[in-house]
N, C-alpha and C positions, 0 to 999 in steps of 0.2 A: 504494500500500500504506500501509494505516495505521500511523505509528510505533510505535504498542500491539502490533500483531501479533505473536505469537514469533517469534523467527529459525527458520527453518525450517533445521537443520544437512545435511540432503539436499540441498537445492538445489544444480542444475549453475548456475555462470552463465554459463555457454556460452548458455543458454537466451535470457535476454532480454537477451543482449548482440548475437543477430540477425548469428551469422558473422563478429563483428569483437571484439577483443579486449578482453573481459570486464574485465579491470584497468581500461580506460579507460570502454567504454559499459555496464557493467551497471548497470543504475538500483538494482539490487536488492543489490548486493555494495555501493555508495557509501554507501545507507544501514546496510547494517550495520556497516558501518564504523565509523560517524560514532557510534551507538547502544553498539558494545560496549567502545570506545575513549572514548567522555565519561565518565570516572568520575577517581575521587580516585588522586593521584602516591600517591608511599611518603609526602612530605611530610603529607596529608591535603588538600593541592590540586585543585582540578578540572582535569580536561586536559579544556577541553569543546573539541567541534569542531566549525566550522560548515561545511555548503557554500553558502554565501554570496556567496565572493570571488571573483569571476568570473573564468575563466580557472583557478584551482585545485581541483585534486579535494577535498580537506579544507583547512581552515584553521586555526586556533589562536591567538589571541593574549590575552596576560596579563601580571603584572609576573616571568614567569617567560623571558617572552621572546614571537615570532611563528616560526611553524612552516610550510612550505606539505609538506603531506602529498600521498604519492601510496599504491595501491594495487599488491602484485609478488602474483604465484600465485609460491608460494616451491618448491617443490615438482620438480623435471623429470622428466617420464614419460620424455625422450630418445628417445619415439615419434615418428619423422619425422626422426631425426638418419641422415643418412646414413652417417654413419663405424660408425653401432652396425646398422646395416639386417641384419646378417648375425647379429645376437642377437633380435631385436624381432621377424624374419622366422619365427625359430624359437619363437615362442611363443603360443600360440592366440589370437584377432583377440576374441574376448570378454575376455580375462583382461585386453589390454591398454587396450580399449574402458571396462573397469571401474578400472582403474588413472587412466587419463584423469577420468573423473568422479569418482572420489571425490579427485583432486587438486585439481578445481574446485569445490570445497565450500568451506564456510569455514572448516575446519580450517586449508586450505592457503592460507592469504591473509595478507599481513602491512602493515603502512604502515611505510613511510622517508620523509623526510625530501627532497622533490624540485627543491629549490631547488641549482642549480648553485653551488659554493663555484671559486672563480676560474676558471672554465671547464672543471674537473675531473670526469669524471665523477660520477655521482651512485651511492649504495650500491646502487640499484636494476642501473643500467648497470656498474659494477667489477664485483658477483656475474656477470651474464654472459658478458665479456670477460674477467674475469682465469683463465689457465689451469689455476690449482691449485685454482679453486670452482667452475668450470661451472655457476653457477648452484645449487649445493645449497645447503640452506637449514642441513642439520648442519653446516656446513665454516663458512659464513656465521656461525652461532651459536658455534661455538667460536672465530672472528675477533672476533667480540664478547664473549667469555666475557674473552678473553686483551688486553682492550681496556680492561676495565673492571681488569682487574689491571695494566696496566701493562706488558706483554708484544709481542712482535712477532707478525705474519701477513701472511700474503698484500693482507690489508684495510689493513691498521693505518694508512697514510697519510689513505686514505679515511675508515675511521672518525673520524679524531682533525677532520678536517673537521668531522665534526659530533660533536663532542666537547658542546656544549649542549645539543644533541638528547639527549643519553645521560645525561647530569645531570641531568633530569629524573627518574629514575628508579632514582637515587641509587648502585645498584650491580648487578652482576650477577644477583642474587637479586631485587632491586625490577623488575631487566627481563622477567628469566624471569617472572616474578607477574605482574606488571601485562599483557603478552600470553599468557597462560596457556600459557605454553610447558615446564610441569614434566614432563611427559613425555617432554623432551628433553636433558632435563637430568639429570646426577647428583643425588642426593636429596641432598648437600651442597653441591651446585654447583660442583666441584670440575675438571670436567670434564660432555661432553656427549656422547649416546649416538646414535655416528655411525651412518650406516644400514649403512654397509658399513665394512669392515676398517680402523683407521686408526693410523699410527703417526706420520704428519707429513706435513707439507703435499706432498712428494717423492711420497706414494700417486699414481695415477692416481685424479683425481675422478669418471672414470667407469667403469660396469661394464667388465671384461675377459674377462667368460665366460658362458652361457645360467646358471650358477647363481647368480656373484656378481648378475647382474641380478635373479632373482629371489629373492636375499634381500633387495635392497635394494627393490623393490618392496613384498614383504610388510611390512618394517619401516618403508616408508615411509607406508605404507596405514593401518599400526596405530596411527602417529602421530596420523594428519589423523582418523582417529575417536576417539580417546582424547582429543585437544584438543575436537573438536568434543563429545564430551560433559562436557567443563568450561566448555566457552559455552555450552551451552545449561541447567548448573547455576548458572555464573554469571551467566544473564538471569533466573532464575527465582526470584532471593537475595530 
């Protein structure tokens, strides 16, 4: 594919990632990556990224620091979770077949930081391991909203790991901007607007009922399009 071509924001890359996990073989998800992510910090910096360094998905290096990036689908459909089979089972095989792909889109895609800091898991590996995030990407962004303030979470260890990574991008407002994540965000950045009910990390981070799942579905669905048409406003700047 030619680097000129638009980002195509429909694209699954389930597709040309050929039954194996799209975060690692999608040829087509790496370079957009690499395309929507090379632009100017809050600094007025280039964050350019190469896939050059053999062995790493993205790379990065400048007088701002070296970066090795990786790619997460930030997103969980919880399709194929056996503890939830008794919600998932009760919801028609199209509604969650479309859940599924538009998670794989590029709305639902993000880069961290994939270099292990003293054999610690990495942000990619804490999100799915730790019990209060199961992998959500809302719960994740408010670990970072409250990261960048100074505050505690479930992450906070993790993050402050890559506490450079996050300086880059000056504050919580230069993050949300810079991965066009304001649709997830309060319009003052105050807070972040979780799919499903949240009062503290104490919530269950996953559905507990056929409806709490599908509202967090729908709201998570309207995310990964609402992002994806500020990518494909901001390839078109």
């Amino acid at each position: 594919m030619s680097s000129s071509a638009p980002i195509d924001v429909t694209f699954d890359f389930r597709t040309d990632a050929r039954g194996r996990d799209p975060d690692s073989h999608s040829p087509r998800l790496r370079e957009y990556h690499q395309r929507l992510w090379s632009k100017p910090l809050p600094t007025g910096e280039i964050f350019k990224l190469s896939r050059s360094k053999p062995g790493v998905y993205l790379h990065h290096r400048s007088e701002r620091g070296e970066y090795s990036l990786s790619s997460d689908s930030v997103i969980p459909t919880f399709v194929g979770h056996k503890r939830l089979d008794h919600l998932t089972t009760q919801i028609p095989e199209h509604e969650l077949e479309e859940f599924q792909r538009t998670s794989y889109t590029m709305g639902g895609m993000m880069i961290f930081p994939s270099n292990r800091v003293d054999r610690k898991p990495t942000i990619n590996g804490a999100r799915g391991i730790n019990a209060k995030i199961r992998d959500r990407f809302d719960l994740t962004l408010e670990c970072i909203r409250r990261h960048y303030d100074g505050g505690t979470s479930p992450l906070a260890c993790t993050l402050e790991r890559y506490r450079e990574f996050f300086a880059l991008f000056r504050d919580f407002p230069g993050y949300v901007e810079f991965f066009l994540l304001q649709d997830l965000a309060a319009s003052d950045f105050s807070g972040v607007k979780c799919f499903m009910p949240f009062t503290g990390f104490d919530d269950s981070p996953v559905p507990t009922s056929i409806g709490v799942f599908q509202s967090y579905r729908q709201r998570a669905e309207a995310f990964i399009r609402a992002r994806n048409h500020r990518i494909e406003a901001s390839m078109n700047r």
